[in-house]
Every structure is written in C-alpha cells, then in structure tokens.
C-alpha positions in Angstrom: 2.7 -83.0 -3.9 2.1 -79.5 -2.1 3.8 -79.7 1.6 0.9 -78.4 3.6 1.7 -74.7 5.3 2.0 -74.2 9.0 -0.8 -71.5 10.6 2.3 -69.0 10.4 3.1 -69.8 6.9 -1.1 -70.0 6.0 -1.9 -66.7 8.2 1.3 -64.5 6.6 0.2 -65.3 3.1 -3.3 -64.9 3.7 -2.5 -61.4 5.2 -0.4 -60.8 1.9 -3.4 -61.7 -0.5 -5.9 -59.3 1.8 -2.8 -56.7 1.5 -3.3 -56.4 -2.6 -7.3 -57.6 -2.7 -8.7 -55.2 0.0 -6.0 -53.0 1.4 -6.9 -50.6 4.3 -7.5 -47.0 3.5 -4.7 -44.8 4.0 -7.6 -42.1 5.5 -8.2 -45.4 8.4 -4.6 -45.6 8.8 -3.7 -41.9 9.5 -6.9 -42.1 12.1 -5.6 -45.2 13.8 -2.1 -43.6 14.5 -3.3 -39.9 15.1 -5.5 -42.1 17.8 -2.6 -44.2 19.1 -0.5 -40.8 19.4 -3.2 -39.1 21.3 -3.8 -41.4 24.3 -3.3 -40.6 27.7 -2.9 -43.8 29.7 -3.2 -41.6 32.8 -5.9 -39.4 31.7 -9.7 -39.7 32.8 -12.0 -40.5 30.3 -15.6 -39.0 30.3 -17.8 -41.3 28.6 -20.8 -40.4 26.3 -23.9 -40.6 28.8 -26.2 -38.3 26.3 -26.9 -37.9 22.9 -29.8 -35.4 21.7 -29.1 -37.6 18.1 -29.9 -40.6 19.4 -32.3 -39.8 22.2 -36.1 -39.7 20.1 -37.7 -38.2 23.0 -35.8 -35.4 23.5 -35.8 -34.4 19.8 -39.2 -35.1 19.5 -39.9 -32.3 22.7 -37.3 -30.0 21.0 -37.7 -30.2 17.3 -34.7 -30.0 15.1 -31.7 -28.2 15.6 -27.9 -28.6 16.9 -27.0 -31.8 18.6 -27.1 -32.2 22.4 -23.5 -34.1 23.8 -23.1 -35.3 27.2 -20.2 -36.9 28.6 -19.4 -37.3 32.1 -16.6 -38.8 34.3 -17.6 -39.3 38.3 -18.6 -35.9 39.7 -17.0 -34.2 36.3 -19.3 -33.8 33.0 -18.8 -31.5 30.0 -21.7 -30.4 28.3 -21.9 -29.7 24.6 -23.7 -28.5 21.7 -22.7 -29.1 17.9 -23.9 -27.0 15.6 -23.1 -28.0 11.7 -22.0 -25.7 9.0 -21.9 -27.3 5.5 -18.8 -29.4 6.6 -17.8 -27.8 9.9 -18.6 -28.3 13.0 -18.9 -25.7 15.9 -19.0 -27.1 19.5 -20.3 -24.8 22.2 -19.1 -26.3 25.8 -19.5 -26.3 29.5 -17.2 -27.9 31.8 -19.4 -28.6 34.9 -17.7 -29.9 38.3 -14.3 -28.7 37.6 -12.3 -26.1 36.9 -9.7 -26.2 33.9 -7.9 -23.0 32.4 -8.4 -24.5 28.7 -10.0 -27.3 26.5 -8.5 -28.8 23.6 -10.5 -29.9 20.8 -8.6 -33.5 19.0 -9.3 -34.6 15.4 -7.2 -37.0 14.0 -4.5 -36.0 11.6 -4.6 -32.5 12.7 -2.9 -30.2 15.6 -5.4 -29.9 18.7 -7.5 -26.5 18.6 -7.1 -24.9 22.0 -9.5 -22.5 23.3 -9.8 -20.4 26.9 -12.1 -21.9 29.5 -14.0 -18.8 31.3 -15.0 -18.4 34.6 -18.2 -20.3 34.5 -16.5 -23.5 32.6 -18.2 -22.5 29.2 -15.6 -23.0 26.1 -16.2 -22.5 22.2 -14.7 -24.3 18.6 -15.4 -23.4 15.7 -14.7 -24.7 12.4 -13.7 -28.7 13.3 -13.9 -30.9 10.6 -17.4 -33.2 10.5 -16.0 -36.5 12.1 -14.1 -38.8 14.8 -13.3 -35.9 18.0 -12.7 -35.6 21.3 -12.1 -33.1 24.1 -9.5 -32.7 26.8 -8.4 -30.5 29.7 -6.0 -30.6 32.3 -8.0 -29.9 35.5 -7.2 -27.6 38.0 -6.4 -30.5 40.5 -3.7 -31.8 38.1 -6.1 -34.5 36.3 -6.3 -35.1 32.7 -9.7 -35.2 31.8 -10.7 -36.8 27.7 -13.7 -37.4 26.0 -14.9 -40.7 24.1 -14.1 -40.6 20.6 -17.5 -39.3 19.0 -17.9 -38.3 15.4 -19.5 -34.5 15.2 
C-alpha cells in the first residue's frame, strides 16, 4: 500500500503534471518579467479614470474613431488618443498638471520609446505594437509618474 503524500509532496507533483499538460506560454512569460523589470516601487501611478472604448455614451455622441484614454494621479492626468494602424498603434498625448521634459512609451519585451514633451505637455508615439502599455515621465519636481498597464 501507497504512503499517502504530504501537501508539499501532493502540490510539487501536481505543479509537475500542470508543467507538461498546460504549460504557460513563453509569450505570458516574457510579459510577466518585462513587467517585473519595469516597476518603479517609488513611482506614482496614474490610474485609468476614462475610457472612450468602454464609455457607450461618449461613443455614441462621437461616432467611431480613435480611442479616448484618461489616466490621472492626484492633481496630474495624461490625456491620450490611440489611433490603430493595421497592427500599430499611435498614441497622441497631453501631460496636464505637470511639467516633464519627456514621456516614455513601455511595452513588454521591448526597449521604451522615448519622445520630447513640448511646452504645452503634448507628446506623440507612433508605431507601438497593439497590446499591454504604459507611460512614464520623470516630473519636473523629481516624481516618477506611470500609467496602469492598458492594452492599446
């Protein structure tokens, strides 16, 4: 008769069976540590507060066309509009209620795109990848200011 397995001995060779019947993709993988590598622990994060995408209303009033993004952070927001192209994405921005030199555009797996802030906070990138992004800039009063992950 079987000895019965202790949770540590049930749990590793459970994880080994879900290793060969449903591995994880190697695509989720290279997103999860292109994520962990990009945090900021000090870094203030503006959360989504707007979404033309999901917001019916505002769609409805506008008709279709690129995707409204809002994210804000206290007194700090950054406005955006995504515009697709076949599988790019082009963001037009505004940083409102700060001032920051430049804004890096994230996606994971690849080097951040960074583009010039002008005087009146407004930013462009072209060409991301559709999916999981983020923004950051280092404000002028020495804060680190990210986006929520969202996918374009």
């Amino acid at each position: 008769m079987n000895e019965p397995l202790s949770d540590d001995e049930l749990m590793a060779r459970l994880s080994e069976i879900a290793a060969v019947a449903d591995p994880v993709p190697e695509a989720l993988l290279s997103a999860a540590r292109a994520a962990f590598g990009l945090r900021d622990l000090d870094a203030r994060v503006a959360e989504l507060m707007r979404d033309s995408a999901i917001d019916v209303s505002a769609h409805a009033v506008r008709g279709p066309g690129p995707r409204m993004l809002s994210f804000e952070s206290g007194e700090v927001a950054i406005e955006c509009e995504v515009t697709p192209d076949a599988a790019r994405r082009d963001i037009f921005g505004q940083l409102v209620g700060g001032r920051a030199p430049e804004v890096a555009a994230q996606v994971p797996g690849q080097q951040p795109v960074t583009v010039p802030v002008d005087a009146d906070g407004c930013f462009s990138v072209r060409g991301l990848p559709a999916g999981p992004a983020r923004l950051r800039a280092k404000l002028a009063d020495g804060t680190t200011l990210v986006t929520s992950w969202t996918v374009i």
